[in-house]
C-alpha positions as CSV (number, residue, x, y, z in Angstrom):
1,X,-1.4,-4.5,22.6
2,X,-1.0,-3.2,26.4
3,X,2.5,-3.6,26.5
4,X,3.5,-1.9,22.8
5,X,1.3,0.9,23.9
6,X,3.0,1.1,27.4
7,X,6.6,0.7,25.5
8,X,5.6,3.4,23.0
9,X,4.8,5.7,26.1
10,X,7.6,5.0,27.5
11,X,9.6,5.8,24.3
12,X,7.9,9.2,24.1
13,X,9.2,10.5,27.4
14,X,12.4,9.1,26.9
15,X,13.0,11.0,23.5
16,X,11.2,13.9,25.3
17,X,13.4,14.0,28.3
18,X,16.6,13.6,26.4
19,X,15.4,16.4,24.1
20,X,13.8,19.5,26.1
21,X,15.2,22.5,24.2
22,X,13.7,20.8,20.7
23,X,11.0,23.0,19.3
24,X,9.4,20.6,16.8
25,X,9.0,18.3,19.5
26,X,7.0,20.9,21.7
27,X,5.3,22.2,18.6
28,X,3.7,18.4,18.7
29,X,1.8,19.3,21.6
30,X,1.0,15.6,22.7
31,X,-1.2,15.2,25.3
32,X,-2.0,12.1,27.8
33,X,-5.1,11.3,27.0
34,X,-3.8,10.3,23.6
35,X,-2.2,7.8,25.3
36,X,-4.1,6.9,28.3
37,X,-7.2,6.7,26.4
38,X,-6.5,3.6,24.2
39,X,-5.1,1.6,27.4
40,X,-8.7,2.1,28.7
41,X,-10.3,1.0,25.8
42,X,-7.7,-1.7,25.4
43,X,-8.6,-2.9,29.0
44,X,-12.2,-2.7,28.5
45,X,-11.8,-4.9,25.8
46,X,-10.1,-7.7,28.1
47,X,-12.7,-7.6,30.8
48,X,-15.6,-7.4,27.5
49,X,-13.6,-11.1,26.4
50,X,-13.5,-12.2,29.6
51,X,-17.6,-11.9,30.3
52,X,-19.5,-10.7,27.7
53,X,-18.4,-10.6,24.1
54,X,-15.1,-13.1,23.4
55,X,-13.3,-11.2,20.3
56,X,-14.0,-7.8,22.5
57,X,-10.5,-7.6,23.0
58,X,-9.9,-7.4,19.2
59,X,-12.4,-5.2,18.8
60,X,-11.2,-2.8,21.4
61,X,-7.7,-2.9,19.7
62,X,-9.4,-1.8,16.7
63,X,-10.9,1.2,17.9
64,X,-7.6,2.2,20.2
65,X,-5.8,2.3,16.9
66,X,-8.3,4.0,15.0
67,X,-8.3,6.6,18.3
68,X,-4.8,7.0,18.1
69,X,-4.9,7.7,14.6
70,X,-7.3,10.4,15.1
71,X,-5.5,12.0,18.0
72,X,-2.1,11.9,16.5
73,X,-4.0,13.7,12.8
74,X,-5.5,16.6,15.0
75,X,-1.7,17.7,15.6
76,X,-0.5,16.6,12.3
77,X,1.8,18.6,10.0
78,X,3.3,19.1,6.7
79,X,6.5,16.5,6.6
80,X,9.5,17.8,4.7
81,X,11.6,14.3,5.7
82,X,10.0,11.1,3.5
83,X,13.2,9.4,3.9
84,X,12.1,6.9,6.2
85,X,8.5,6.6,4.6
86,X,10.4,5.8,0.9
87,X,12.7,3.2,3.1
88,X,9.6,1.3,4.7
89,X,8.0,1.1,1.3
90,X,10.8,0.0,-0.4
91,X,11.4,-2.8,2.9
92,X,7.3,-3.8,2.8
93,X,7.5,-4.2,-1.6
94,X,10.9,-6.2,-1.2
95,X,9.4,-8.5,1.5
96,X,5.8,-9.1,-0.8
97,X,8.0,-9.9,-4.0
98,X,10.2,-12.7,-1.8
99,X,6.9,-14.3,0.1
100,X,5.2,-14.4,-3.8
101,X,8.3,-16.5,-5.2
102,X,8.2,-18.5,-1.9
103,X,4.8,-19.8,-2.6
104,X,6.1,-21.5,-6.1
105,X,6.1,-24.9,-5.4
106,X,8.9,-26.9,-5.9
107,X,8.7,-29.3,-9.0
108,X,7.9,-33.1,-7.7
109,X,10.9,-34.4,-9.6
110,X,14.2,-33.3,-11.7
111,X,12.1,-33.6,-15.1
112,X,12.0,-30.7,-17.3
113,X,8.3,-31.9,-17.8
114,X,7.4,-31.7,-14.1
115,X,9.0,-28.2,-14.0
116,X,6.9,-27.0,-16.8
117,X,4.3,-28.4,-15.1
118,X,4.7,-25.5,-12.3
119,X,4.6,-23.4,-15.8
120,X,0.7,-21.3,-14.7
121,X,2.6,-20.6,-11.3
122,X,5.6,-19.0,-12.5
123,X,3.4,-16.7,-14.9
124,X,1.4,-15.8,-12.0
125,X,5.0,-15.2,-10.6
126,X,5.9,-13.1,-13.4
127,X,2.8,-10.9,-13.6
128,X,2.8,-10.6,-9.8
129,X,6.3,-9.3,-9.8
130,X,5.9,-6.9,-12.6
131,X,2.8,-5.5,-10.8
132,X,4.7,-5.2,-7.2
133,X,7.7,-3.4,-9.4
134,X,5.1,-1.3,-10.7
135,X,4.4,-0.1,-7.7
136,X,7.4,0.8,-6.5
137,X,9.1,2.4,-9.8
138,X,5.9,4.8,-9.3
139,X,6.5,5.3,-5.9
140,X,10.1,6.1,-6.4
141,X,9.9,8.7,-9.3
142,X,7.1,10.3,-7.3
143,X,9.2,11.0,-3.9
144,X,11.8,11.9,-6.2
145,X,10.0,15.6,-7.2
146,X,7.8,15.5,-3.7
147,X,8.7,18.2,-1.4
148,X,6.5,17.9,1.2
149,X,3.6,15.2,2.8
150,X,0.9,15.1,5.1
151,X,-1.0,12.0,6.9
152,X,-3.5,11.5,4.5
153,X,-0.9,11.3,1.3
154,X,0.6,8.7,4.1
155,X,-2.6,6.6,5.0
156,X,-3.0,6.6,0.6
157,X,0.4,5.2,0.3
158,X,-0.3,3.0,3.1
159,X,-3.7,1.3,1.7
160,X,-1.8,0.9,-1.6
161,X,0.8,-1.4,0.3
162,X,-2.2,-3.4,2.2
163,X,-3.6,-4.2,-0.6
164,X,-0.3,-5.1,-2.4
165,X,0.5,-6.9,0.5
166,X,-2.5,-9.7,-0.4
167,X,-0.6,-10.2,-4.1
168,X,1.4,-12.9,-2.6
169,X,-2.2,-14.9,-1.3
170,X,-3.7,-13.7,-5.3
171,X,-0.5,-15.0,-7.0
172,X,-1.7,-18.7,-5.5
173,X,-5.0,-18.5,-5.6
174,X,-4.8,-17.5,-9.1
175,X,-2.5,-20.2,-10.4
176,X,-4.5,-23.0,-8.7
177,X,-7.4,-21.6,-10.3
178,X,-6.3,-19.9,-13.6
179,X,-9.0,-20.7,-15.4
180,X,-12.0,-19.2,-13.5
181,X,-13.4,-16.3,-13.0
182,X,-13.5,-15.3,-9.6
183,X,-10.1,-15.5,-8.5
184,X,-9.4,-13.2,-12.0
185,X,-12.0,-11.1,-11.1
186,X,-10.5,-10.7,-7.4
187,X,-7.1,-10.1,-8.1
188,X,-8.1,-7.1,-11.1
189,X,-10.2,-5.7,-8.3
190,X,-7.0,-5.8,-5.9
191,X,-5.0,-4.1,-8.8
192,X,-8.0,-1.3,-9.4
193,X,-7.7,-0.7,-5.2
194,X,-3.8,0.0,-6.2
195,X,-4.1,2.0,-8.4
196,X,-6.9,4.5,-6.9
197,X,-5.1,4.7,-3.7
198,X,-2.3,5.6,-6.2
199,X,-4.6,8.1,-7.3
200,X,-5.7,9.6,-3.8
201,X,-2.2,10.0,-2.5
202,X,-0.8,11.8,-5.8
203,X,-3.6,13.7,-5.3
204,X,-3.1,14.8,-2.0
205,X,0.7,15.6,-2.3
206,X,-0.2,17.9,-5.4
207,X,-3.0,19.6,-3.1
208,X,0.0,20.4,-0.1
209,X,2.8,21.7,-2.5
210,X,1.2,23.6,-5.3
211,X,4.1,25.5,-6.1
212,X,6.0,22.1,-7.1
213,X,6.3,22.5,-10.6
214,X,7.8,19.3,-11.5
215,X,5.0,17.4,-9.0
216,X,2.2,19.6,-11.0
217,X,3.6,18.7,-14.5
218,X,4.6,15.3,-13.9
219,X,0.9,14.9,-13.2
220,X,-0.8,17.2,-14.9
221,X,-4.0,15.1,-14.8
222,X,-5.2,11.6,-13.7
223,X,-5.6,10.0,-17.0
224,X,-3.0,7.0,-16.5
225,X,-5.3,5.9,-13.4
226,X,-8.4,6.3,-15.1
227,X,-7.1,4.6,-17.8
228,X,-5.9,1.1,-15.9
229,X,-9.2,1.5,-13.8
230,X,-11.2,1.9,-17.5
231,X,-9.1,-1.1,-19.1
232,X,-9.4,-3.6,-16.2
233,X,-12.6,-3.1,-15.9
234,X,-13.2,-3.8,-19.7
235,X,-11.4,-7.0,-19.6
236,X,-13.3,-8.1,-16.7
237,X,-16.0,-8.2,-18.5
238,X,-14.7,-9.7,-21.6
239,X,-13.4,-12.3,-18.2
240,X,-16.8,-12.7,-17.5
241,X,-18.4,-13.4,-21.2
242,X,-14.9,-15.2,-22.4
243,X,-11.6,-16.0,-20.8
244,X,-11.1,-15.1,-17.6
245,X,-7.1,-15.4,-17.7
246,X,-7.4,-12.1,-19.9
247,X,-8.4,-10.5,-17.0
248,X,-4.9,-10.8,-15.1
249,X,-3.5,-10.1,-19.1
250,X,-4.9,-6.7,-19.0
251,X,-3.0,-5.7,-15.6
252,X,0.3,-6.2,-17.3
253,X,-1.1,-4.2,-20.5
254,X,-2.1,-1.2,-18.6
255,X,0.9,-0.8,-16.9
256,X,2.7,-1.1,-20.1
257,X,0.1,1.9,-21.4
258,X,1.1,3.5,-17.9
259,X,5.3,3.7,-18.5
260,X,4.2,4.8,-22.2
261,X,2.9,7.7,-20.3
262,X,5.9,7.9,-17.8
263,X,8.1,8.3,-21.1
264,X,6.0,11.0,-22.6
265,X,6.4,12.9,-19.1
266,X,10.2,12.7,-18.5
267,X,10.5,14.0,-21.7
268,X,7.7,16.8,-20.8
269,X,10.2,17.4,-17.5
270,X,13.3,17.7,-19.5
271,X,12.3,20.8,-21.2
272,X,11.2,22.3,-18.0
């Protein structure tokens, strides 16, 4: 942590020394206590591990990112650029949909009968896919009519993709225990955390560029969200008193009610 926050300093001078007539980069207005404060802490935190308190130097990470997030929001701006934002969610979905098929198992023999023995892992495969494809075919027609973002549409975006980024652990636990409850129940809870950070960062890029008429009308209210929130929820129950396989069932059904939707907006958009 000391040495990518030293290499990240001296990144910033470098970019700053090579660029001194660049008013956006002056308009940032960093300071050095942005970056000499999490050092500190970072510090404090090895001399906490190396007396006191062990995991202090986790801890201290912690809290130097959550500093540095706080310093670098206080100077934050409107973005017009989400080019390289739309290429790191593309790079982060692409990596989660190759690390789920890598946790298929291979078949113990050349049988057909020991490959359809595999046969609850490669639906888990297939649900897991459509729901990581999901994610990013929304993503994609969204920054295709956004203008503009801030941090917080950012940190949305980016709480979607942590919790994505646990489908590939789901996927397994789910088909090693496809039958019970709890590992149903967890993975429509990880898909109900997807969709309201879905939710939050629509929400926020609406609430910066309220003259976007295609933004405001390709989301003229939240009812797809509520509606996979609403259905999951349902079938969690019916989980609970039931089957609890239904419960991974009704993830792929609400996204199929959430392209219905998608459908009855592009055609909403083409007579705008």
């Amino acid at each position: 942590m000391i040495f990518s926050n030293i290499s990240h300093i001296i990144s910033v001078v470098v970019v700053f020394g090579a660029n001194h007539s660049k008013e956006k980069l002056e308009e940032m207005n960093i300071q050095r206590s942005y970056f000499i404060i999490p050092i500190l802490i970072i510090a404090i935190g090895f001399i906490l591990s190396f007396t006191l308190f062990t995991p202090g130097i986790y801890v201290a990470s912690f809290v130097s990112i959550l500093l540095s997030i706080l310093f670098h929001r206080r100077e934050a701006a409107e973005l017009e650029d989400t080019e390289r934002f739309e290429a790191l969610i593309d790079a982060i979905i692409a990596i989660i949909i190759t690390v789920i098929v890598l946790e298929i198992p291979a078949a113990a023999n050349g049988s057909l009968a020991a490959l359809l023995e595999l046969r609850i892992e490669f639906i888990a495969y297939a649900v897991s896919f459509i729901v990581c494809f999901h994610v990013w075919n929304f993503t994609y027609n969204l920054f295709n009519i956004v203008n503009k973002i801030n941090h917080r549409a950012i940190w949305s975006v980016a709480s979607a993709l942590f919790f994505l980024s646990l489908i590939p652990y789901l996927t397994t636990y789910v088909a090693m225990n496809f039958h019970d409850f709890v590992p149903q129940f967890i993975y429509g809870v990880n898909f109900i955390i997807i969709n309201t950070c879905s939710f939050l960062a629509t929400y926020e890029m609406k609430k910066i560029d309220e003259s976007n008429k295609f933004l405001n009308a390709s989301f003229d209210n939240y009812n797809r969200f509520a509606l996979n929130i609403v259905i999951t929820f349902i079938f969690m129950a019916i989980g609970y008193l039931y089957y609890p396989p239904i419960i991974i069932i009704s993830c792929l059904f609400s996204i199929v009610l959430t392209w219905i939707f998608m459908i009855k907006q592009i055609n909403l958009l083409d007579m705008l």
